[in-house]
C-alpha positions as CSV (number, residue, x, y, z in Angstrom):
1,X,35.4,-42.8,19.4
2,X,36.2,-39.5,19.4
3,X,34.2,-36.3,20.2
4,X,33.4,-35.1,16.8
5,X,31.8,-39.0,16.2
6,X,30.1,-38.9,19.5
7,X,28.7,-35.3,18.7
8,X,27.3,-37.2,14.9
9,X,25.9,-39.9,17.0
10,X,24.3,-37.6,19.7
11,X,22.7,-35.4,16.8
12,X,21.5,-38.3,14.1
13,X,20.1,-39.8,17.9
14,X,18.0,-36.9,18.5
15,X,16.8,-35.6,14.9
16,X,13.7,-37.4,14.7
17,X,12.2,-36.4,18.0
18,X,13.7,-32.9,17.7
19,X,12.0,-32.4,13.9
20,X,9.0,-34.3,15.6
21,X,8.6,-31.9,18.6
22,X,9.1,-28.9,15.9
23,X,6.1,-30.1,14.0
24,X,3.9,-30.5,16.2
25,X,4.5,-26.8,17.9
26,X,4.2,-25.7,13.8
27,X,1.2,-27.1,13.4
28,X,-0.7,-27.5,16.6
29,X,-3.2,-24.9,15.4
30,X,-4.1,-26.5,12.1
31,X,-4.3,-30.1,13.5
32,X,-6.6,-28.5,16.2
33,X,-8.8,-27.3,13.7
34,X,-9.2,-30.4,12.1
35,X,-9.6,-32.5,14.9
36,X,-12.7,-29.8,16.0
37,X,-14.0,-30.4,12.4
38,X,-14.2,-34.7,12.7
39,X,-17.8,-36.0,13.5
40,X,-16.2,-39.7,13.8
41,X,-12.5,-40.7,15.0
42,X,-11.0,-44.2,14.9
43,X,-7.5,-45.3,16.1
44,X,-6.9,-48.7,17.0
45,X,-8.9,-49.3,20.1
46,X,-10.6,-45.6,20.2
47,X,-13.4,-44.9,18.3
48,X,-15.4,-41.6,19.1
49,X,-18.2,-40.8,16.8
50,X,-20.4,-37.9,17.5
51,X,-24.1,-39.4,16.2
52,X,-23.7,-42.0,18.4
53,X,-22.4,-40.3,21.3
54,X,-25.0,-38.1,21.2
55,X,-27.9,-40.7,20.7
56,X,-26.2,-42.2,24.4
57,X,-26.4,-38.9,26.0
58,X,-29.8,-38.5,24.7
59,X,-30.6,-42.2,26.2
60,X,-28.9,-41.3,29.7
61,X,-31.0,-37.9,30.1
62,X,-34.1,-39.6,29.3
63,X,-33.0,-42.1,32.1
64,X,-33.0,-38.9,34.2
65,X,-36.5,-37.2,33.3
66,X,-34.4,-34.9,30.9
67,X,-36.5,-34.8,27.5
68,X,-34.6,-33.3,24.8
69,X,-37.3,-30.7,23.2
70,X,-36.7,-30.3,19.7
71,X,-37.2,-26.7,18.1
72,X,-40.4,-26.6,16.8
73,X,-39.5,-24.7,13.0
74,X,-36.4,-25.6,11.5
75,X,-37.4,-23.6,8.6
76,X,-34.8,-20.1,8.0
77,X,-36.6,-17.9,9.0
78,X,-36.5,-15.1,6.1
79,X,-35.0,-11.8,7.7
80,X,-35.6,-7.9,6.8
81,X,-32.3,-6.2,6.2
82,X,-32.8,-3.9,9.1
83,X,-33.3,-7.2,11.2
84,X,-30.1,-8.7,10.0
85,X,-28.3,-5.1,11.2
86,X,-30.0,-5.3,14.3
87,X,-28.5,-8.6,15.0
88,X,-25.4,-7.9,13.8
89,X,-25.2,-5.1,16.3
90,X,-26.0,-7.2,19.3
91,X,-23.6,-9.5,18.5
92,X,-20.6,-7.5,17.4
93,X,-19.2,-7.2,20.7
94,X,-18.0,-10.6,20.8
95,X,-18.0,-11.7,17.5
96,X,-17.0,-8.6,15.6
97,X,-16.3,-10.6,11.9
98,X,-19.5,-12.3,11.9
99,X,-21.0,-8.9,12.5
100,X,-18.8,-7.6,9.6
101,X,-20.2,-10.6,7.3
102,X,-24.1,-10.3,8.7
103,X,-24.2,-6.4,7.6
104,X,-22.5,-7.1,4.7
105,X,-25.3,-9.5,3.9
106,X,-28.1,-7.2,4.7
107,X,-26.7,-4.8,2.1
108,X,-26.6,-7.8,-0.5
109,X,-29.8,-8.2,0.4
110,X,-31.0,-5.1,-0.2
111,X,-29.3,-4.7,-3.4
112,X,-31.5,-7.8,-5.0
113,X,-34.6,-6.2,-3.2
114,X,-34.0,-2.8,-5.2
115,X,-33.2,-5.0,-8.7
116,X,-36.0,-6.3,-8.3
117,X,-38.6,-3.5,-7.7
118,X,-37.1,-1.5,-10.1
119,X,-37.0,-4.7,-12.6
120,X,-33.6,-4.4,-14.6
121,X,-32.1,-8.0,-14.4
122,X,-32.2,-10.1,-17.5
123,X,-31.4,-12.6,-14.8
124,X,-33.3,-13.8,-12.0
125,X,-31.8,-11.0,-9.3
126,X,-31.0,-13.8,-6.3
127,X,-28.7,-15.6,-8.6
128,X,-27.2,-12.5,-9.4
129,X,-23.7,-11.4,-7.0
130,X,-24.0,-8.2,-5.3
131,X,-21.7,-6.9,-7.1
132,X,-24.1,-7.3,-10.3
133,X,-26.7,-6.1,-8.6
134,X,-24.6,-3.1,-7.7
135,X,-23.6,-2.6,-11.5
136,X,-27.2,-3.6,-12.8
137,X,-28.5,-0.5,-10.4
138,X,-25.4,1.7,-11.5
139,X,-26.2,0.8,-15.4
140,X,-29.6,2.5,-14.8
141,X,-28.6,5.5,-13.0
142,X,-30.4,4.4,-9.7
143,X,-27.2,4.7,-8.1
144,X,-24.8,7.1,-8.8
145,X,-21.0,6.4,-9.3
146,X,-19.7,7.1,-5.7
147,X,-22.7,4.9,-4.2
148,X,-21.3,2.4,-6.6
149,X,-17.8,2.7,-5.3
150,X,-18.7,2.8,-2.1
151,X,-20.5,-0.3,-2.2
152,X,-17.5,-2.2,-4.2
153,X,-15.3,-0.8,-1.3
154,X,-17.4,-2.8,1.5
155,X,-17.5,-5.6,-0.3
156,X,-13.6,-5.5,-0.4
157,X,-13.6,-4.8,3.3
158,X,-16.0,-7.5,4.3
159,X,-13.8,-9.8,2.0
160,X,-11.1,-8.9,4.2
161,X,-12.3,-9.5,7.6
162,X,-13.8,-12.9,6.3
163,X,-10.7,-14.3,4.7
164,X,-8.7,-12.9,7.4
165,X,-10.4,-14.9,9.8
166,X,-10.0,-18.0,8.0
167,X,-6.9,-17.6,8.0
168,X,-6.3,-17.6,11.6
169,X,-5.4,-13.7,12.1
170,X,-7.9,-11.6,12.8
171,X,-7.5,-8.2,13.9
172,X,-11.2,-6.7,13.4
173,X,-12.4,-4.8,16.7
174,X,-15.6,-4.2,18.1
175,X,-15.5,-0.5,16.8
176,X,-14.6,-1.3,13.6
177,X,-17.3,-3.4,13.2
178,X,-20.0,-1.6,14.7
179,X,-18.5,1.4,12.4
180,X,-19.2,-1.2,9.5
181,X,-23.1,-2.3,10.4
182,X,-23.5,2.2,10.7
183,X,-22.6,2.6,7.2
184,X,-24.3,-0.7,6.1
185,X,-27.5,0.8,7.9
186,X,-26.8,4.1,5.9
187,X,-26.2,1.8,2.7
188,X,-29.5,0.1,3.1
189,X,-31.8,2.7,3.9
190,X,-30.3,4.8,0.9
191,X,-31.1,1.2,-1.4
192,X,-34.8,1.3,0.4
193,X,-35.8,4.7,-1.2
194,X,-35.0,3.3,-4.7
195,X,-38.2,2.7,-6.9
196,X,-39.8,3.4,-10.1
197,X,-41.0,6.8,-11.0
């Protein structure tokens, strides 16, 4: 055997657990998001399944005098705009998408609220996007055409931060954010003062 043949053995030897080591570093973050998403896991002898895990721990902490006290209302409880902002802003420090997404939502909110004071939908307003609503409001001269485009604009930027996130990469700060829930406030108090001569 010479050394170029050893060198072909010594390679086609370690290609499998080389490519299989290079995978797993790949993909180590995707497979750990799935694994976080499983409620039940089965492999051979191993089976983990969260409902009746849970019913155990519930059994044990009984055993202990711990009684699990369910919440009394598991109703959504419907939220004012200014509410949603408020939250939004308390919560932006550590989760500054989310905040992005929950002021984003209060001006969506607001938007269905003015289309429906001021009654121009031929559609119900809720099943209507925002970005109807925006254009229904714009169609009537209730909003002007900057309002409008600055409306559209948010709606790209919270697009942006959400998708971003999905993906694995975000880069929003906690200024940015709370920057975001300012103008959203601004947004929705403008939206507020809209009503029917």
């Amino acid at each position: 055997m010479d050394w170029l043949q050893f060198l072909a053995s010594l390679v086609s030897s370690l290609a499998w657990p080389i490519a299989v080591v290079v995978l797993v570093i790949l993909l180590r973050v995707p497979i750990t998001r799935v694994l976080l998403t499983l409620t039940r896991l089965k492999y051979k002898e191993l089976e983990l399944d969260f409902g009746r895990e849970l019913k155990q721990l519930e059994q044990e902490a009984r055993a202990i005098d711990i009684v699990p006290q369910k919440p009394k209302s598991i109703a959504p409880i419907k939220k004012d705009s200014l509410q949603l902002l408020e939250e939004a802003t308390r919560f932006a420090q550590d989760f500054p998408e989310s905040a992005v997404a929950v002021g984003w939502q209060a001006v969506e909110d607001e938007l269905m609220s003015a289309v429906m004071r001021l009654a121009i939908s031929p559609d119900y307003p809720p099943y209507n996007s925002a970005l109807k609503n925006a254009q229904l409001l714009k169609e009537q001269d209730a909003v002007d055409e900057r309002t409008f485009a600055i409306l559209s604009r948010m709606r790209i930027l919270r697009d942006m931060v959400v998708h971003r996130v999905r993906g694995g990469t975000s880069t929003t700060t906690t200024e940015e954010a709370i920057e975001f829930l300012a103008l959203a406030r601004g947004m929705v108090e403008k939206l507020r003062t809209l009503s029917r001569e």
